[in-house]
C-alpha positions as CSV (number, residue, x, y, z in Angstrom):
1,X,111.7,98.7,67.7
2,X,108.6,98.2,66.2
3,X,105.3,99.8,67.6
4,X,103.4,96.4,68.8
5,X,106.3,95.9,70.8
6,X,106.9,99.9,72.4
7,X,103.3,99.1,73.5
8,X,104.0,96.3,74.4
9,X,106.8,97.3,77.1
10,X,104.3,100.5,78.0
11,X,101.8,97.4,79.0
12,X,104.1,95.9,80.6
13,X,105.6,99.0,83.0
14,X,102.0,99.6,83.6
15,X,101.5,95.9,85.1
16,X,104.5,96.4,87.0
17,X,103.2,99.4,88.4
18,X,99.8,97.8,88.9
19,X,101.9,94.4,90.8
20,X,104.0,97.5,93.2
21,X,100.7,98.7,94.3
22,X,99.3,95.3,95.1
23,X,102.6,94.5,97.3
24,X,102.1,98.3,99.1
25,X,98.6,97.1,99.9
26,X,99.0,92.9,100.5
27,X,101.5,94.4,103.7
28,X,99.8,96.8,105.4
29,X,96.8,95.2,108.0
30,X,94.1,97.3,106.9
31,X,93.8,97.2,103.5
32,X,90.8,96.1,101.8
33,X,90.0,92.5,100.1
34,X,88.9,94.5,97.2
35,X,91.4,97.2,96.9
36,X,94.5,95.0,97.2
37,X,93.0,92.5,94.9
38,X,92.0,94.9,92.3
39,X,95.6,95.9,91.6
40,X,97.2,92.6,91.0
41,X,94.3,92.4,88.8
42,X,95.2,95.4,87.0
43,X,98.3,93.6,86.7
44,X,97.5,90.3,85.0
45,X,95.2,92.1,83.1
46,X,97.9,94.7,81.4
47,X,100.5,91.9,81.5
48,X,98.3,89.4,79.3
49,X,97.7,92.4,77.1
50,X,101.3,93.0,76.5
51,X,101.9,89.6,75.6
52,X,98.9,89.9,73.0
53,X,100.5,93.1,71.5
54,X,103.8,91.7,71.2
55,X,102.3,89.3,69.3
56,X,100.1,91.8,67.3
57,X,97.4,89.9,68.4
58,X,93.8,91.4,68.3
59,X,91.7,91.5,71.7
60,X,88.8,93.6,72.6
61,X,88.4,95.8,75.5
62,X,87.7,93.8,78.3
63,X,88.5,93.7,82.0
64,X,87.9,89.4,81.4
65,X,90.8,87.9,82.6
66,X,90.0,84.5,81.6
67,X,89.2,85.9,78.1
68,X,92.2,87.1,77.8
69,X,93.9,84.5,78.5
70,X,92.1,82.0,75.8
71,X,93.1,84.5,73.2
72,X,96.9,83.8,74.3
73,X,96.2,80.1,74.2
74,X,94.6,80.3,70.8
75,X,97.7,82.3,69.4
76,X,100.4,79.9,70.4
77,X,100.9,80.7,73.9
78,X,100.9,78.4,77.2
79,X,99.8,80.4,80.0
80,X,101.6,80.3,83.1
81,X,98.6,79.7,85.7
82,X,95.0,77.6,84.0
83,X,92.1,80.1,83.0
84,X,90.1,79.3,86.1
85,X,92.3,80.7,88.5
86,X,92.6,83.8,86.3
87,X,88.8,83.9,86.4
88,X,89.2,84.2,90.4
89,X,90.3,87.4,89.7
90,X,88.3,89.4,87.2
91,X,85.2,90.3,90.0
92,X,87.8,92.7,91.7
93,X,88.5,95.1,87.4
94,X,84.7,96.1,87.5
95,X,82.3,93.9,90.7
96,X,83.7,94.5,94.2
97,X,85.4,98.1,93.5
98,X,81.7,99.7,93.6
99,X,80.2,97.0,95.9
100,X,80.9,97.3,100.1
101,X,80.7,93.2,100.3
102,X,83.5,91.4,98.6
103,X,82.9,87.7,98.5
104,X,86.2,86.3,99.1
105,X,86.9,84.4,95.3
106,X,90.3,84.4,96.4
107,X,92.7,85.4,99.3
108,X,95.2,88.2,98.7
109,X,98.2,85.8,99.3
110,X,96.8,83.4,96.2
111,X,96.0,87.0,93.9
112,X,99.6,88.2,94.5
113,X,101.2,84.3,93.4
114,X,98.7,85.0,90.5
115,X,100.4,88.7,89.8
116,X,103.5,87.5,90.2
117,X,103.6,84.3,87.9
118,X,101.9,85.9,85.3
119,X,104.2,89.5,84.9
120,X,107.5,87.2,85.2
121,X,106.2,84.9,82.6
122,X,105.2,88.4,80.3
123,X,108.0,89.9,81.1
124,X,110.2,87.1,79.8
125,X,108.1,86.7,76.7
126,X,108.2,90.3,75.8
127,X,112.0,90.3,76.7
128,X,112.8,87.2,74.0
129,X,110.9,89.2,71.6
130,X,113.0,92.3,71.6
131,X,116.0,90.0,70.7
C-alpha cells in the first residue's frame, strides 16, 4: 500500500468519525444548529480530502468546502452533490463555532444527506483504488 493511499484511508476513518458524531448529535432534541452541523462538515471536509490524496492530488489547507471540491472536479472527478450546496456548509469549520447566532444556511436534515452522499461516494472511490 502506498503512502497517498494509507492517508488516504486515515482521512477517510476520520470523516467517518466526524459523520458518527453528526448522527449522535442530528438525534438528540437539544443539540445545537452549529454543533451538529460542524461535524458533518468535518466530514465532507476530510472525505474530499481523502479522495484528493488518493489521487496524490495537491490542496492547501483550507476549511473551504467548495474549494475543495473544484480541485476534485479539476482532477477528473464528478462530485456527488454540486459545489453550491457544499458551500452551504463551510460557515459551520471556522464562522458559527465561535459565533452564539447561527444563521440557518442549511437544516441539519439537508447537512447529514450532504455527509452521507459525499463519505459513501469517497469511500467507494478510495475502495476501487486499493484494488
Amino acid at each position: 500500500m502506498t503512502p497517498s493511499l494509507e492517508e488516504a484511508l486515515r482521512l477517510l476513518r476520520l470523516a467517518q468519525r466526524d459523520l458518527q458524531t453528526y448522527r449522535i448529535l442530528a438525534a438528540h432534541p437539544d443539540a445545537s444548529l452549529a454543533a451538529t452541523c460542524f461535524h458533518a462538515q468535518q466530514s465532507v471536509e476530510k472525505a474530499l480530502k481523502a479522495v484528493l490524496t488518493a489521487r496524490r492530488a495537491t490542496f492547501p489547507r483550507t476549511h473551504n468546502l467548495e474549494e475543495l471540491g473544484l480541485l476534485v472536479t479539476e482532477s477528473g472527478i464528478g462530485l456527488p452533490a454540486p459545489g453550491r450546496d457544499l458551500r452551504r456548509l463551510t460557515p459551520f469549520a471556522v464562522d458559527f463555532r465561535y459565533d452564539e447566532e447561527t444563521v440557518g444556511l442549511i437544516t441539519t436534515e439537508a447537512a447529514g444527506l450532504l455527509a452521507e452522499s459525499v463519505f459513501q461516494w469517497a469511500r467507494v472511490l478510495i475502495e476501487a483504488t486499493r484494488q
